[in-house]
LOLO-291904 format. One record per atom (N, C-alpha, C): residue number from 1; x, z, y. Coordinates in nm, 2 decimals, always signed. Each point is the difference from the previous one (the first is absolute). Layout:
// residues N
<rec num="NUM" east="X" up="Z" north="Y"/>
...
This chain:
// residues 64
<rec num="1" east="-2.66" up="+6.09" north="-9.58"/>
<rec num="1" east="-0.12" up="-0.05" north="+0.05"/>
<rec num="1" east="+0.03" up="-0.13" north="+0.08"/>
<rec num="2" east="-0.09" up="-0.10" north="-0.05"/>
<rec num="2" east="+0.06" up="-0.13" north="+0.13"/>
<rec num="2" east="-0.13" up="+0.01" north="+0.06"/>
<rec num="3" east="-0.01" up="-0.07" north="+0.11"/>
<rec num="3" east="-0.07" up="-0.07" north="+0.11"/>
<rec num="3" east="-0.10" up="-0.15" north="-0.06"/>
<rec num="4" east="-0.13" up="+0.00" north="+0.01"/>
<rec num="4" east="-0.04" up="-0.14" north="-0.09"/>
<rec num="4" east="-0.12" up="+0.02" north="+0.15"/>
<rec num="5" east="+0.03" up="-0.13" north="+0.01"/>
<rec num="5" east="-0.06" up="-0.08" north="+0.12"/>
<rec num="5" east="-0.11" up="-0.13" north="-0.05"/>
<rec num="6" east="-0.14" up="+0.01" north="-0.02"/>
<rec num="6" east="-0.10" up="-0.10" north="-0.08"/>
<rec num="6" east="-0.03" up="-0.03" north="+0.15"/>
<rec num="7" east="-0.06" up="-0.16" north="-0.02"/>
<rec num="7" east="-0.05" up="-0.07" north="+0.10"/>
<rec num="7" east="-0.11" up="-0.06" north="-0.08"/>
<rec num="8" east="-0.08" up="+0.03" north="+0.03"/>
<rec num="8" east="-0.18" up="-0.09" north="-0.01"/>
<rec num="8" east="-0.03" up="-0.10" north="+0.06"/>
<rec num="9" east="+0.02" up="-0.07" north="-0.09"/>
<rec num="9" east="-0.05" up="-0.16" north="+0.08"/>
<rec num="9" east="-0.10" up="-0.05" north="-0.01"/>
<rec num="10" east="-0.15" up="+0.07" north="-0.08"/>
<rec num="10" east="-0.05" up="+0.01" north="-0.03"/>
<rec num="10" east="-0.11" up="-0.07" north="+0.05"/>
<rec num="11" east="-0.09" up="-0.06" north="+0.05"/>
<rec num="11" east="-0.06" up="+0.00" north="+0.13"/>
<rec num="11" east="-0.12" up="+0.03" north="-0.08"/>
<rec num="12" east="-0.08" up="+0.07" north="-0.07"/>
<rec num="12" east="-0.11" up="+0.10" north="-0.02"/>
<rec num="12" east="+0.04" up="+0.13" north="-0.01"/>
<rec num="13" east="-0.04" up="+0.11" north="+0.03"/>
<rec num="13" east="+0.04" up="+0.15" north="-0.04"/>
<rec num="13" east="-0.07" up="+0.05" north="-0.15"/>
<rec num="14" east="+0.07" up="-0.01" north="-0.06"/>
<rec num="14" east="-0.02" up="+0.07" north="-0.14"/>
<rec num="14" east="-0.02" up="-0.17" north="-0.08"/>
<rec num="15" east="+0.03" up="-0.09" north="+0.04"/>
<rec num="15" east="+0.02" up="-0.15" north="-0.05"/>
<rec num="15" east="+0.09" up="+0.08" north="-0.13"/>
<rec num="16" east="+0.08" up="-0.14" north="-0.10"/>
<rec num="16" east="+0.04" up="+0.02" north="-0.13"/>
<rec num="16" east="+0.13" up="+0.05" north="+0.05"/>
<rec num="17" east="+0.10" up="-0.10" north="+0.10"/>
<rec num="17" east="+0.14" up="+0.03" north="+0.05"/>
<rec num="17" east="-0.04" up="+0.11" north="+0.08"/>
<rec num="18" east="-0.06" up="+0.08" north="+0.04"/>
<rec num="18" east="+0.03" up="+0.14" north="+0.12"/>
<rec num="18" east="-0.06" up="+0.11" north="-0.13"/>
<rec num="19" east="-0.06" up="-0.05" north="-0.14"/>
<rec num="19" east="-0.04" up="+0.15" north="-0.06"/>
<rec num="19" east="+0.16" up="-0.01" north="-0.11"/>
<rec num="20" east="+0.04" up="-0.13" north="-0.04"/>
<rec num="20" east="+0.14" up="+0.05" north="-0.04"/>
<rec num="20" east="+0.14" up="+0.03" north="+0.10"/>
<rec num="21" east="-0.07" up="+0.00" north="+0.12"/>
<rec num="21" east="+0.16" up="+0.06" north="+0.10"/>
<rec num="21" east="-0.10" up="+0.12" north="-0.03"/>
<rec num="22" east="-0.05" up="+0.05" north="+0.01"/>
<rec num="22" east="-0.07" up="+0.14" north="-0.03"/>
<rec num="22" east="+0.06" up="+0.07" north="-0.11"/>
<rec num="23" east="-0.02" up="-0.09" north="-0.15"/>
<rec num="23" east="+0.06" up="+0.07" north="-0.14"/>
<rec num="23" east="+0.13" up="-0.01" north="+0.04"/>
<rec num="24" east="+0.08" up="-0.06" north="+0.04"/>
<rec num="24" east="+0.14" up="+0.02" north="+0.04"/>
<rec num="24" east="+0.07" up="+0.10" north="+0.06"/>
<rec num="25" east="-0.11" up="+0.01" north="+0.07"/>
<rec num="25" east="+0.03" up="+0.09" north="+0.12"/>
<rec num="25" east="-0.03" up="+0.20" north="-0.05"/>
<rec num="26" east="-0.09" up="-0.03" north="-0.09"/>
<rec num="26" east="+0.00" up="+0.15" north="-0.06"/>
<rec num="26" east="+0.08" up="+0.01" north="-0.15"/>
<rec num="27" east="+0.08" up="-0.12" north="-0.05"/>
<rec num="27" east="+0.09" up="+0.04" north="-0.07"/>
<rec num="27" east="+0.10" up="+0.01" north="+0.03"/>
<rec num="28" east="+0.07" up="-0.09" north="+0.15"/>
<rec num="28" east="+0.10" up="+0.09" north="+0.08"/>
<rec num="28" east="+0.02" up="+0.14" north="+0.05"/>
<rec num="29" east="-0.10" up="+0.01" north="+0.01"/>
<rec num="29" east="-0.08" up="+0.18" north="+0.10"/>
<rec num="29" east="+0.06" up="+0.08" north="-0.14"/>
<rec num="30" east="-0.06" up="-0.03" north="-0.10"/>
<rec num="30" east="-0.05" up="+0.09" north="-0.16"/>
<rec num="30" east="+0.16" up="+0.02" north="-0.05"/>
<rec num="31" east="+0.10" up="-0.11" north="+0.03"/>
<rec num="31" east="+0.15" up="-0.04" north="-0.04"/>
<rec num="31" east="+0.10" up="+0.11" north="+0.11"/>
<rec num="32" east="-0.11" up="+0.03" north="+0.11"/>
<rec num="32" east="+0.13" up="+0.10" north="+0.13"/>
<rec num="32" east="+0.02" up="-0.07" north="+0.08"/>
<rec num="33" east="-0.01" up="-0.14" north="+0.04"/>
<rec num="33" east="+0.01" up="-0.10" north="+0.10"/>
<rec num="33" east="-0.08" up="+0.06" north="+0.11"/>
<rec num="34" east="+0.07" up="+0.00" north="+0.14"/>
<rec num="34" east="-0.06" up="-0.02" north="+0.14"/>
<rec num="34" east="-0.09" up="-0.16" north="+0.00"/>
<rec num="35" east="-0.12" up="-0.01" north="+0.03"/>
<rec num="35" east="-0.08" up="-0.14" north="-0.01"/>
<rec num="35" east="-0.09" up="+0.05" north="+0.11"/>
<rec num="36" east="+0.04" up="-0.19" north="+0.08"/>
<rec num="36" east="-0.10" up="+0.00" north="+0.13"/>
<rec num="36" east="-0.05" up="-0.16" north="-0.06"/>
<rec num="37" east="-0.08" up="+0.01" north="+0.06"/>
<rec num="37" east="-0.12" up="-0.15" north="-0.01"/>
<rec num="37" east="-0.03" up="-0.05" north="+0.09"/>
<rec num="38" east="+0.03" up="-0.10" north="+0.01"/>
<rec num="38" east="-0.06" up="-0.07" north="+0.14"/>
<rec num="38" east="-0.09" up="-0.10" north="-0.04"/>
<rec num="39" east="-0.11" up="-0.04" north="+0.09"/>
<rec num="39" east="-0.14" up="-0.08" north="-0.03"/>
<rec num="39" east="+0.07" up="-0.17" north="+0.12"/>
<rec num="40" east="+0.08" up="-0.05" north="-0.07"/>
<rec num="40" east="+0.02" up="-0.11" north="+0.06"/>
<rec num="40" east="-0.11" up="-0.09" north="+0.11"/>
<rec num="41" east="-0.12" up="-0.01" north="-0.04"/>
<rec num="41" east="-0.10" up="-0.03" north="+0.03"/>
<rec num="41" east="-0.08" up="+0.05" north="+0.17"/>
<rec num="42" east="+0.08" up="+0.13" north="+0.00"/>
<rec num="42" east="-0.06" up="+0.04" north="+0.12"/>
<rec num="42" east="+0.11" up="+0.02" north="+0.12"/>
<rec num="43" east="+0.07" up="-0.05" north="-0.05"/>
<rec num="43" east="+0.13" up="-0.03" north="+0.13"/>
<rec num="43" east="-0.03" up="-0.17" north="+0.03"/>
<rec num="44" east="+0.06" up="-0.02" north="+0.13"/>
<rec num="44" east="+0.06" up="-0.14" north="+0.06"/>
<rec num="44" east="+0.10" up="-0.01" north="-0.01"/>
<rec num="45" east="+0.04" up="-0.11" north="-0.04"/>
<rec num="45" east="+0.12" up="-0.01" north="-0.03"/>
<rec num="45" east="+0.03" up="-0.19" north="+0.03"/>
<rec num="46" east="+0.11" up="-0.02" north="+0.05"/>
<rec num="46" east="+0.07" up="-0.11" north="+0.07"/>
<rec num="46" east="+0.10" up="-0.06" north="-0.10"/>
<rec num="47" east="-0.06" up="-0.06" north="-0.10"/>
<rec num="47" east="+0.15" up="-0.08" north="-0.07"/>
<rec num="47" east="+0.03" up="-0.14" north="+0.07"/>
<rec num="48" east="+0.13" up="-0.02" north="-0.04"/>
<rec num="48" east="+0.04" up="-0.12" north="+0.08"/>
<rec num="48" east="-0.06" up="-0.11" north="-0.09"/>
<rec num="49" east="-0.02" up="-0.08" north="+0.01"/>
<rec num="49" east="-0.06" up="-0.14" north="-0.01"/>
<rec num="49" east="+0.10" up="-0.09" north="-0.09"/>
<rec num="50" east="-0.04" up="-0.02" north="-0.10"/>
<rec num="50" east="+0.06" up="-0.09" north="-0.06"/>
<rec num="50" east="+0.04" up="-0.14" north="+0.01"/>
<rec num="51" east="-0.11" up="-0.06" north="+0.10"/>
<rec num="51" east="+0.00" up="-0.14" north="+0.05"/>
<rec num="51" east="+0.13" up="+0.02" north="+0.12"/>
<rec num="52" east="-0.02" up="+0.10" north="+0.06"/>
<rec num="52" east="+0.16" up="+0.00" north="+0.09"/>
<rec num="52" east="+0.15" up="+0.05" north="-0.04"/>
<rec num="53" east="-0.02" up="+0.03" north="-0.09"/>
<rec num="53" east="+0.15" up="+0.02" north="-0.10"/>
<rec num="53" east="+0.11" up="-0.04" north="+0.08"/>
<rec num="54" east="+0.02" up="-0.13" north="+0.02"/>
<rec num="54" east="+0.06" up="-0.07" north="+0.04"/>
<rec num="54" east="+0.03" up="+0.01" north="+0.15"/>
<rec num="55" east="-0.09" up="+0.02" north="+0.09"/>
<rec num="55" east="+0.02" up="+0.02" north="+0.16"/>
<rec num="55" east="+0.04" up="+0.17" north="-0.01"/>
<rec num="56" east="+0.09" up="+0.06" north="+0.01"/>
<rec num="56" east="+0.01" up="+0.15" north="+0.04"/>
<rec num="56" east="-0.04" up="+0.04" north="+0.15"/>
<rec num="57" east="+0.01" up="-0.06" north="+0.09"/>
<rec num="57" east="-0.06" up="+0.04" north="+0.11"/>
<rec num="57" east="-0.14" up="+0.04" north="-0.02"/>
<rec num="58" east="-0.10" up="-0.08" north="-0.10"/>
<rec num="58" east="-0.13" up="+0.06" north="+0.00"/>
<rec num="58" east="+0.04" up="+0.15" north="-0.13"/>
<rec num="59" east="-0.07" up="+0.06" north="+0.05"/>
<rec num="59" east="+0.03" up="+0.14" north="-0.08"/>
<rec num="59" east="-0.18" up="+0.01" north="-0.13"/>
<rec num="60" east="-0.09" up="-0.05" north="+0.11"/>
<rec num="60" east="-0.10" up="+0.04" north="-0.07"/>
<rec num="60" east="-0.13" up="-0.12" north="+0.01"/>
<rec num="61" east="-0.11" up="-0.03" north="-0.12"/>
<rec num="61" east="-0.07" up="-0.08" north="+0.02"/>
<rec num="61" east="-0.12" up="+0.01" north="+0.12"/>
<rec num="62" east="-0.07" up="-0.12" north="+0.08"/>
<rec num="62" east="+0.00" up="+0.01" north="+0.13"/>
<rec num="62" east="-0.14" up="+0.05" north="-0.05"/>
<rec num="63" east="-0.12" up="+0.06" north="+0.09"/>
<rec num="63" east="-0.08" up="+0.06" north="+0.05"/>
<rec num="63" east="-0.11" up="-0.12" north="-0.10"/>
<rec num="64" east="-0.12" up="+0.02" north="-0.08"/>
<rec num="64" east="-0.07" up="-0.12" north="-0.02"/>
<rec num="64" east="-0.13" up="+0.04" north="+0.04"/>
């Protein structure tokens, strides 16, 4: 049995990408797979900024 970790990036719920992390996700289940899902959409999340790549002191893009 492996571990299968889906991330929904979805930003509608039951949109086209979150109903096929869905078919995926029950043919993992149907295969013996451990499967968790996560709805990317309903977390905050802090990526670092691509415009500051270059400065490493800034970690993250500023507040807009």
């Amino acid at each position: 049995m492996k571990k299968v970790l889906i991330l929904s990036g979805s930003p509608r719920k039951d949109g086209n990408s979150d109903l096929l992390c869905s078919e995926f996700m029950r043919g993992a289940q149907e295969s013996g797979n451990e499967v968790q899902k996560i709805f990317v959409r309903s977390k905050k999340i802090a990526l670092q900024c691509l415009l500051l790549l270059p400065r490493p002191r800034r970690q993250v893009c500023p507040e807009r």
